[in-house]
N, C-alpha and C positions, 0 to 999 in steps of 0.2 A: 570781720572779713569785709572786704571791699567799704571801709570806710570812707576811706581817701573819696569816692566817687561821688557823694553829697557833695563835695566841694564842687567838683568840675559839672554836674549838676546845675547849681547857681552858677556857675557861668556860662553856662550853653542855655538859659533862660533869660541872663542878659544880654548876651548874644542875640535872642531874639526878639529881644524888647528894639535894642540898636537895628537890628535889620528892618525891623519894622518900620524905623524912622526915614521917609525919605531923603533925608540930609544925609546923611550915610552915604548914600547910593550918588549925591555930587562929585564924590571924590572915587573913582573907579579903582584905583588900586587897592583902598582904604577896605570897600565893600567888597572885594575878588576874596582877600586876607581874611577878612572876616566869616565868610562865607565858605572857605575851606577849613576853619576850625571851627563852626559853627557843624559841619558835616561828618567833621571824627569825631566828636562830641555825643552827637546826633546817635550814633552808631552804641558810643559805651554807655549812653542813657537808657537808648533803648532797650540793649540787653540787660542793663541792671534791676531794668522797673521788669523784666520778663521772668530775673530770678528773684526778684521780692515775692513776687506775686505766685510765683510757682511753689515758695515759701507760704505762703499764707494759702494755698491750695495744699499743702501731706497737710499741714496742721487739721485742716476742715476737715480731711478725708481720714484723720487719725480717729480724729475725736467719735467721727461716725462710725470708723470702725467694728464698733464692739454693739452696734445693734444691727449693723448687716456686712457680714464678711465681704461684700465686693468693694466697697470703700478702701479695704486692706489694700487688694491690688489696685485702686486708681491713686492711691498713695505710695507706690513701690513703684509706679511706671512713672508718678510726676516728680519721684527723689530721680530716678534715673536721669530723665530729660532737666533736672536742675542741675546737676552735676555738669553734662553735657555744655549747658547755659553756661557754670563757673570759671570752663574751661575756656570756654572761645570769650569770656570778659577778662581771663586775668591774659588773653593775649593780645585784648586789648588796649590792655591798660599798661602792655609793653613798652615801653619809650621808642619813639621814633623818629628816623629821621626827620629832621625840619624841615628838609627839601621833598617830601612822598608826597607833598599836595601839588609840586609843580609840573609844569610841559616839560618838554626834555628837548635839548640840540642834539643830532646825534651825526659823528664826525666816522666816517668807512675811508681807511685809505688802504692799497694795494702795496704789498710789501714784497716778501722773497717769491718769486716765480713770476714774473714783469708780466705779458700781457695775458698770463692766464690768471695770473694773482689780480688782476684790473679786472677782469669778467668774473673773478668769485667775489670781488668787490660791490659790481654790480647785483647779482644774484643776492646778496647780502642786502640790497637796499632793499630792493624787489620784495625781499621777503618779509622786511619791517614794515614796507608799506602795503600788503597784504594783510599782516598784523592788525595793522592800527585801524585797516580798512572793517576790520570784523568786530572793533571795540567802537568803532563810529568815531573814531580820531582824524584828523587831517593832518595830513603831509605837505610841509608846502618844501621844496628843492632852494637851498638859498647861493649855494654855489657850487659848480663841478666842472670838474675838470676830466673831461673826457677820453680813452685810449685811442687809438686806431682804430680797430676791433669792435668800439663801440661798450666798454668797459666804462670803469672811471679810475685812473689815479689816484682821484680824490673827489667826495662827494660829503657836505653838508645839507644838512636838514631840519628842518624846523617840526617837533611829535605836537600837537597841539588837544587838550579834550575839551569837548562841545558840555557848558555847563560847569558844575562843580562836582567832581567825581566822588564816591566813597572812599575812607580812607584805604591805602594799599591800589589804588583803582587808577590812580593818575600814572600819565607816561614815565616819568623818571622813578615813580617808586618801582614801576615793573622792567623796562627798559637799563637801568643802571645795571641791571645782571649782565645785560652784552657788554660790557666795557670788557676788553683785551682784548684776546692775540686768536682769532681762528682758523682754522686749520683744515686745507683741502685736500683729500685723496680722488683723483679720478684722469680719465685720459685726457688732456685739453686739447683744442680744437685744433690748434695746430701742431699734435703731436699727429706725423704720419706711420710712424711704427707701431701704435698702441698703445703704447707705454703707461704706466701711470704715472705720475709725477704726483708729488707732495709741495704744495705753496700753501700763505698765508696772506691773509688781510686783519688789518688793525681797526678796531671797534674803538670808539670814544665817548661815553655819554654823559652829557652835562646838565643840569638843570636849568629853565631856562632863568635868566635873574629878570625882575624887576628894575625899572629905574631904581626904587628907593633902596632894593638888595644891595648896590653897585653905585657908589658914587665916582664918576669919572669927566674929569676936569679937561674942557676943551682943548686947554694950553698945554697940555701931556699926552695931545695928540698928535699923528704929521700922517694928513692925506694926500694918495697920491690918485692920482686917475689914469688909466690906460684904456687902448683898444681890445674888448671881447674877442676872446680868439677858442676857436675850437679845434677838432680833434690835428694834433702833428702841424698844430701853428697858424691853421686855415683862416682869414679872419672872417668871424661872422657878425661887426659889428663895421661901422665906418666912422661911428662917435666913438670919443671917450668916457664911455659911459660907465667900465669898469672901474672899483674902486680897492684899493689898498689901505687899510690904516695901522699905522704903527702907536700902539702905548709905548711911549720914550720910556717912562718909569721900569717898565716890565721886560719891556724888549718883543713883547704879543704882538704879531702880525695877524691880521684876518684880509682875506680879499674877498670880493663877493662882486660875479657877475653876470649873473643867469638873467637880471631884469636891464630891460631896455634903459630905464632911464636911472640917470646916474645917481638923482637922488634916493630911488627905490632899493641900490645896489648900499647907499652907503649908510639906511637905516637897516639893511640885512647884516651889513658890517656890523653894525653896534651891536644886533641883538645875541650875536656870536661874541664881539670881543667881551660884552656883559657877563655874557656865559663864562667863560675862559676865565675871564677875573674874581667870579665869584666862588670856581672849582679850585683855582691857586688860592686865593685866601684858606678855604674851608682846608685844604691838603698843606699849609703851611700852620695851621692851629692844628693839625689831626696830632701832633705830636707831643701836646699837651691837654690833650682831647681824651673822652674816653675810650674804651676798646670797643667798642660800637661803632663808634665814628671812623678810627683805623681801618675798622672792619669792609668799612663801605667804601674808603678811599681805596684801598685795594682793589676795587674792584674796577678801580679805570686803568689800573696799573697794564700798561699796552705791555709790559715784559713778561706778563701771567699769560699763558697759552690757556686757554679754558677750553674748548671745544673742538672737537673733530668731527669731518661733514666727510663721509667714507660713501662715495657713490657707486663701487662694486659692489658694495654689499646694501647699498640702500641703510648704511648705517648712519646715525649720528648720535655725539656719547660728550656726557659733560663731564669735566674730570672734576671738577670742583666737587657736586652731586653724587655721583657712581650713577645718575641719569644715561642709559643706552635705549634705543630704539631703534627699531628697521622700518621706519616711515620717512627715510628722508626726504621724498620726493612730496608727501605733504605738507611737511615743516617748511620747507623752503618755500611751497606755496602760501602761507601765513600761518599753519596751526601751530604756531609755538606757543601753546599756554599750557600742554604739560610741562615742558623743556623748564617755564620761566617759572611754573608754579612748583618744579624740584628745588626750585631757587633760593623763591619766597618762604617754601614749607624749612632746609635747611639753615638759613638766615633764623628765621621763627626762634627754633632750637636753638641757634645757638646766643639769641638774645636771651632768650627764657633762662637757661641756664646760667651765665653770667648776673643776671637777674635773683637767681634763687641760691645763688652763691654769693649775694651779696657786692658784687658788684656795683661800679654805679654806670 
């Protein structure tokens, strides 16, 4: 059992011989890479030396046994806690996505119910950046597009974690769960009769890529620059600072205008259209890909409703899950990590199974 793990073993010990080296560490993307497989690694060693060793603790405690019956139980409570050990190793030793070590882009736009769909749009960010605020993540806003009202149309964003996280612990392995379609019940601010209305806003989450993920060719670009304008066309720029780039190959538009100067807007562009290109590649191989991989592009799939936010009843309820609770008002504040941890635990399951079925 757990043979296979010797191997990865020696490489998480090279791993550390290379980190070690400061030449490593010249090349910044080289050392990030190594450093987040160095960290899942990290993780399935540690548990394996904890069930060795838990192994070589019934044996000691067997053999004493039979000159003092307490040994009996400190070897029935250490088979207990090594099972326990086996269980959270063989899920780790579950294949995972390539992209769980990365930051994540995450794209909110406003869809059926115009400007009260913009304000749950808002409320949508609000609440990711309340998230990330409790996991010590940074948010930095890389483009929006403002309502009237003070909503957004449309708002990207930059999930960023301080350091190299544990496996499962980085923004896109947690955050890919909001990818699609959510769904609001409640009265909006400019209903005067009461009413409640039902609207929706669109969730997007992309990993963020690397240069080296994403090779993209100058010449298969076309920049354009315009004047920052805010909410109902106001402008709040008097430069051209705003930037537009088109991938001719792809047909990928990104704009990006939040930052004053234009070169700032139009490395915020790249790190978006990077994103975008690396989400279309990965979603045009899913379909000779495994079922794993399927599994996960479905999950940006914007035509999947996944979630209802029911403010009469202080409810919200994940359909994917059968996840319900009557805390909406603190979820929306940032505590979404049972919501994302029904997510992660249902994903779990159904890797593990496809897994124990043989699967690849």
């Amino acid at each position: 059992m757990f043979d296979a793990v010797e191997g990865l073993a020696a490489e998480h010990a090279d791993l550390e011989q290379r980190l070690a080296d400061p030449a490593t560490h010249a090349d910044q993307g080289l050392a990030k890479r190594l450093n987040q497989r160095y960290a899942e690694l990290s993780a399935i060693v540690r548990t394996w030396r904890e069930w060795q060793q838990l192994g070589e603790d019934i044996e000691a405690a067997r053999e004493l046994a039979s000159e003092d019956p307490e040994f009996a139980a400190e070897a029935e409570t250490a088979s207990v806690r090594r099972e326990q050990v086996a269980e959270k190793l063989r899920q780790l030793l579950v294949p995972r996505d390539p992209n769980d070590g990365k930051d994540a882009i995450l794209e909110v736009k406003s869809g059926e119910g115009g400007e009260e769909s913009a304000l749950f749009a808002g409320d949508l960010l609000r609440m990711y950046t309340r998230y990330a605020e409790r996991r010590g993540w940074t948010v930095q806003v890389l483009d929006a597009n403002e309502s009237d009202l003070g909503g957004y149309k449309s708002v990207t964003a930059a999930v960023k974690a301080k350091g190299t996280p544990e496996p499962g612990e980085a923004p896109y392995a947690l955050l890919k769960f909001e990818g699609g379609v959510h769904r609001v019940q409640r009265v909006p601010a400019t209903e005067s009769a009461g009413r409640i209305h039902t609207s929706a806003a669109g969730v997007l989450v992309m990993p963020e890529a690397e240069q080296v993920d994403v090779e993209v060719n100058e010449g298969d670009l076309r920049i354009d620059v315009y004047r920052s304008s805010g909410p109902g066309g106001q402008s709040v720029n008097t430069t051209d600072s705003a930037v537009r780039i088109t991938h001719l190959p792809t047909g990928i538009v990104v704009s990006c205008q939040n930052e004053k100067s234009q070169l700032q807007n139009k490395e915020s562009a790249m790190r978006v259209l990077r994103a975008r290109l690396l989400a279309a590649a990965e979603e045009a191989a899913a379909s000779e890909a495994s079922a794993a991989r399927k599994s996960q592009v479905r999950t940006v799939d914007r035509s999947e409703r996944i979630r209802t936010y029911n403010f009469p009843e202080n409810r919200i309820s994940d359909h994917r899950t059968g996840f319900k609770a009557y805390n909406l008002d603190t979820v929306l504040d940032g505590e979404l990590g049972p919501v994302l941890d029904s997510c992660v635990q249902a994903d779990l399951a159904e890797r593990l199974g496809r897994l124990e079925g043989g699967e690849s």
